[in-house]
Backbone as a printed PyTorch tensor [residue, N CA C, xyz], in Angstrom:
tensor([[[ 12.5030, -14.9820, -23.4610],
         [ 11.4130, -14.0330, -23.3450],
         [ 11.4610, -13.3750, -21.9570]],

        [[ 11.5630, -12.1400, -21.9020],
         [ 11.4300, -11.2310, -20.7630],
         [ 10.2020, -11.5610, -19.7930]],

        [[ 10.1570, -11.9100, -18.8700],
         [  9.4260, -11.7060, -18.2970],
         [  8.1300, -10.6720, -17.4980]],

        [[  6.9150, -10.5480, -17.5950],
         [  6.6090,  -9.1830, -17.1630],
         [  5.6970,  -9.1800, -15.9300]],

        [[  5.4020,  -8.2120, -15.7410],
         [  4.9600,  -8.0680, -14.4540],
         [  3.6650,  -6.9150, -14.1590]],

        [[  2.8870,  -6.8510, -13.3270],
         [  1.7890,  -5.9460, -12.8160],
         [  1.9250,  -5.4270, -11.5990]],

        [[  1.5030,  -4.6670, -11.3130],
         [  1.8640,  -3.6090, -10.3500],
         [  0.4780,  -2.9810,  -9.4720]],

        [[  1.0590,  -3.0260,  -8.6120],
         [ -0.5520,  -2.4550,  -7.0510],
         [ -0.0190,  -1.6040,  -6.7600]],

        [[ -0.3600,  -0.5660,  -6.1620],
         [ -0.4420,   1.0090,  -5.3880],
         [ -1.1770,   0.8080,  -4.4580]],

        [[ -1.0820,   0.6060,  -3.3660],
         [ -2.3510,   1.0010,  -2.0980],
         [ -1.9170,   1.9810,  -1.2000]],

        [[ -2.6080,   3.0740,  -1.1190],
         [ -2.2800,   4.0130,  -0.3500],
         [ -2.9070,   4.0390,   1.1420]],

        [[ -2.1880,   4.1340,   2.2630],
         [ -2.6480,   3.8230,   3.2960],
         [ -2.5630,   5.1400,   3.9920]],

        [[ -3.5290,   5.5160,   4.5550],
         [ -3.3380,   7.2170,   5.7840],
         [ -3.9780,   7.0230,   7.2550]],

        [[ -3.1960,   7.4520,   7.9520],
         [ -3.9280,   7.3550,   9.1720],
         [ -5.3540,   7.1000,   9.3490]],

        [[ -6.0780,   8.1140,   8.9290],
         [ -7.3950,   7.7460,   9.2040],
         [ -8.2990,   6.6870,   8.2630]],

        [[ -7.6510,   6.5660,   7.1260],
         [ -8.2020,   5.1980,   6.4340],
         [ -8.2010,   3.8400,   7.7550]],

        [[ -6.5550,   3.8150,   8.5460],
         [ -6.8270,   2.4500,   9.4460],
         [ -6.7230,   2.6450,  10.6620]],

        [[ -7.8790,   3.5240,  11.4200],
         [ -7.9700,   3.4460,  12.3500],
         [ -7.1920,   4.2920,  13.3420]],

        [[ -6.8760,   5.4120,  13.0770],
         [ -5.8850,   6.1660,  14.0220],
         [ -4.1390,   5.7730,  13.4000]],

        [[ -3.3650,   5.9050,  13.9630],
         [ -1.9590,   5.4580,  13.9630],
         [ -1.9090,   4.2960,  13.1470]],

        [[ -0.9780,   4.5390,  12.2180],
         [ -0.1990,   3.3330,  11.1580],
         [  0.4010,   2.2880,  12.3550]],

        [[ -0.9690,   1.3740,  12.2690],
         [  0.5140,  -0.0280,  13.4320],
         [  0.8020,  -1.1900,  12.5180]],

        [[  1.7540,  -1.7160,  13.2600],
         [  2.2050,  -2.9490,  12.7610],
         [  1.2080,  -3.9070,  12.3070]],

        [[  0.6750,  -4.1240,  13.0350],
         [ -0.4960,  -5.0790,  12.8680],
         [ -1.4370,  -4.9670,  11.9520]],

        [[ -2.0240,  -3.4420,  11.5550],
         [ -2.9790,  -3.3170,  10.5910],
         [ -1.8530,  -3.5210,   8.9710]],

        [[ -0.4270,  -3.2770,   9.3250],
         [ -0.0180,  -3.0370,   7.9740],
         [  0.3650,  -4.4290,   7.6630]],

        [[  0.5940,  -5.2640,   8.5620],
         [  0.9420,  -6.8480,   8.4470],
         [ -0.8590,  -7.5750,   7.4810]],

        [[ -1.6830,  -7.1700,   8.4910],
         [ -2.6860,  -7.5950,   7.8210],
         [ -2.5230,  -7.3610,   6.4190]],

        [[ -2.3950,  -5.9780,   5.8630],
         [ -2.6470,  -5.7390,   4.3840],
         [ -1.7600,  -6.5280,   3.7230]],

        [[ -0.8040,  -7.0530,   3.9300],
         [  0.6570,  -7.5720,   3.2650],
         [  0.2790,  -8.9670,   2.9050]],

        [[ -0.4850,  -9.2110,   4.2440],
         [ -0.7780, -11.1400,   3.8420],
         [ -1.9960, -11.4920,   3.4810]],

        [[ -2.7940, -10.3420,   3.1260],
         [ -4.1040, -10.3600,   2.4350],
         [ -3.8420, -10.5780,   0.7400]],

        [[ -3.1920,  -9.4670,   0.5130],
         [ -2.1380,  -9.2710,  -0.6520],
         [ -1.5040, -10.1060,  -1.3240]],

        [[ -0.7260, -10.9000,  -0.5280],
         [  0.3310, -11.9050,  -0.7140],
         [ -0.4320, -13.1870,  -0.8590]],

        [[ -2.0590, -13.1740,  -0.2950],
         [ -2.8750, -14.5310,  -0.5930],
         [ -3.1130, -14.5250,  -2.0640]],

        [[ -2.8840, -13.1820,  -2.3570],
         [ -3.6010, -12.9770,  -4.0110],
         [ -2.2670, -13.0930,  -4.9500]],

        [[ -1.1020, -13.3910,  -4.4010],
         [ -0.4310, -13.7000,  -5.2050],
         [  0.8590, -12.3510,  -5.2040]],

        [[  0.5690, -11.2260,  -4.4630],
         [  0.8850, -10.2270,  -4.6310],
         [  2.6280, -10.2710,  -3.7350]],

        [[  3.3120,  -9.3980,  -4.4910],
         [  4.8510,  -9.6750,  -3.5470],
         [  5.2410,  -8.0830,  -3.4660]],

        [[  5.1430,  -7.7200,  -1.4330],
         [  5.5330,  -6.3130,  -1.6510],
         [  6.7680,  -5.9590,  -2.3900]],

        [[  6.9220,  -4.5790,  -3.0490],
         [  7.9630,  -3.7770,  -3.6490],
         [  8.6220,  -3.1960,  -3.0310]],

        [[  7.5940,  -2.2820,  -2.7870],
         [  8.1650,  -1.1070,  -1.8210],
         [  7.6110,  -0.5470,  -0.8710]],

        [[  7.7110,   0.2340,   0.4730],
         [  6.8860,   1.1020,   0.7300],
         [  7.3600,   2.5960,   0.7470]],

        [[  6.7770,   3.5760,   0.7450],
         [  7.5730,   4.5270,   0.5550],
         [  6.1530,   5.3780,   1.5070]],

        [[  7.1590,   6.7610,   2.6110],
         [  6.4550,   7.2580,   2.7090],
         [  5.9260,   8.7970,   2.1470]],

        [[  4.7430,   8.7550,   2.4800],
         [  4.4020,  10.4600,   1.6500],
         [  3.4050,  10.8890,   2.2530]],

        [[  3.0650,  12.1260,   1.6350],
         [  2.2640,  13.2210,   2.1410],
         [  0.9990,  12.3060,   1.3810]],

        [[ -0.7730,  11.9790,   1.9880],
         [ -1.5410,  11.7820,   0.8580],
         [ -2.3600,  12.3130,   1.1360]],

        [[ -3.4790,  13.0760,   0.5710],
         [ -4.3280,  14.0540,   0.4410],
         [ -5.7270,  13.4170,   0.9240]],

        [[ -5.9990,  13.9280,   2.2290],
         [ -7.4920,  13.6630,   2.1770],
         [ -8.4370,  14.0720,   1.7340]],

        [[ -9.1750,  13.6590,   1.9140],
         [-10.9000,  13.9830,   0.7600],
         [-11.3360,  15.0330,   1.4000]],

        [[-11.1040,  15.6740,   2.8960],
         [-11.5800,  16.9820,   2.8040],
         [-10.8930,  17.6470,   3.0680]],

        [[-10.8900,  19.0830,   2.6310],
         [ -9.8070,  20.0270,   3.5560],
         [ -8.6010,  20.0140,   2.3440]],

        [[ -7.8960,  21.2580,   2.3700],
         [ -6.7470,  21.1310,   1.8380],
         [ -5.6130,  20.6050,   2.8020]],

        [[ -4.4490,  20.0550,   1.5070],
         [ -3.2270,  19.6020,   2.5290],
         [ -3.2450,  17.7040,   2.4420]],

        [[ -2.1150,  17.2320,   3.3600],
         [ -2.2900,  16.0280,   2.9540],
         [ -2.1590,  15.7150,   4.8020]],

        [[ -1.7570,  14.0820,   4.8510],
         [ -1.5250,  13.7110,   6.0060],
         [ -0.2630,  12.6060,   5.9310]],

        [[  0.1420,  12.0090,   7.0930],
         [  1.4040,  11.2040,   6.7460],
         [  0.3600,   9.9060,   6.3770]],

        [[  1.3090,   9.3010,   5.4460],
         [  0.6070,   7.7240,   5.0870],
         [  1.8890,   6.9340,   4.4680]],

        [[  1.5080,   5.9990,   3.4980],
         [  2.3810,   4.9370,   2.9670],
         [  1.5380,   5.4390,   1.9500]],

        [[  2.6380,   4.4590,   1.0860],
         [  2.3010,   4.3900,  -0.4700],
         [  3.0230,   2.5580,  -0.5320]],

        [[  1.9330,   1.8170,  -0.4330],
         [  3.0180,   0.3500,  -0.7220],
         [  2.5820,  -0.1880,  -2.0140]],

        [[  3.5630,  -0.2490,  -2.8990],
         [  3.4960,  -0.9870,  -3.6960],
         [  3.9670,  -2.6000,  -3.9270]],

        [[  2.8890,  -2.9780,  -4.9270],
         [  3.1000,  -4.4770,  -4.8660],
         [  3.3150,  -5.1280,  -5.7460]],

        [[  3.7720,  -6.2900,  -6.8370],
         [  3.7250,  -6.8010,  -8.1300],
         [  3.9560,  -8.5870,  -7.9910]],

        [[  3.2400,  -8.5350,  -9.2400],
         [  3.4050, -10.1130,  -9.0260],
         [  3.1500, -10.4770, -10.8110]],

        [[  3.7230, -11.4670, -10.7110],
         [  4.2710, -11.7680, -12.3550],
         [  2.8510, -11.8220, -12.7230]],

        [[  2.5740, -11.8000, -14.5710],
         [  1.1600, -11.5560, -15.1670],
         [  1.3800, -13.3660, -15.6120]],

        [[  0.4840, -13.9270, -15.6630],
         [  0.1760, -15.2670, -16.1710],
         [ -0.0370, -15.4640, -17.9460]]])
């Protein structure tokens, strides 16, 4: 039997954490994540659209998965 799996998206943008993407705020999210069972994928970066204003800003896109029970 194949095994399957579930999948997280968290999109992270500058001003969601505080000014500048640092190490430290993105470490936090990883082992918050990873308490829940979660195993990063990927991160990838992109343009993501803030809530006001047209246009986007630089951010992450990290995705995460962890087997379904």
């Amino acid at each position: 039997m194949a095994r399957r799996f579930e999948y997280k998206v968290v999109q992270l943008r500058e001003g969601m954490i505080g000014g500048k993407l640092s190490a430290d705020k993105l470490q936090k999210l990883l082992n918050n994540e990873a308490d829940d069972g979660w195993q990063l994928k990927t991160i990838t970066s992109a343009d993501v659209k803030g809530r006001i204003g047209p246009g986007g800003v630089e951010g992450l896109l990290v995705t995460f998965e962890r087997p379904v029970a």
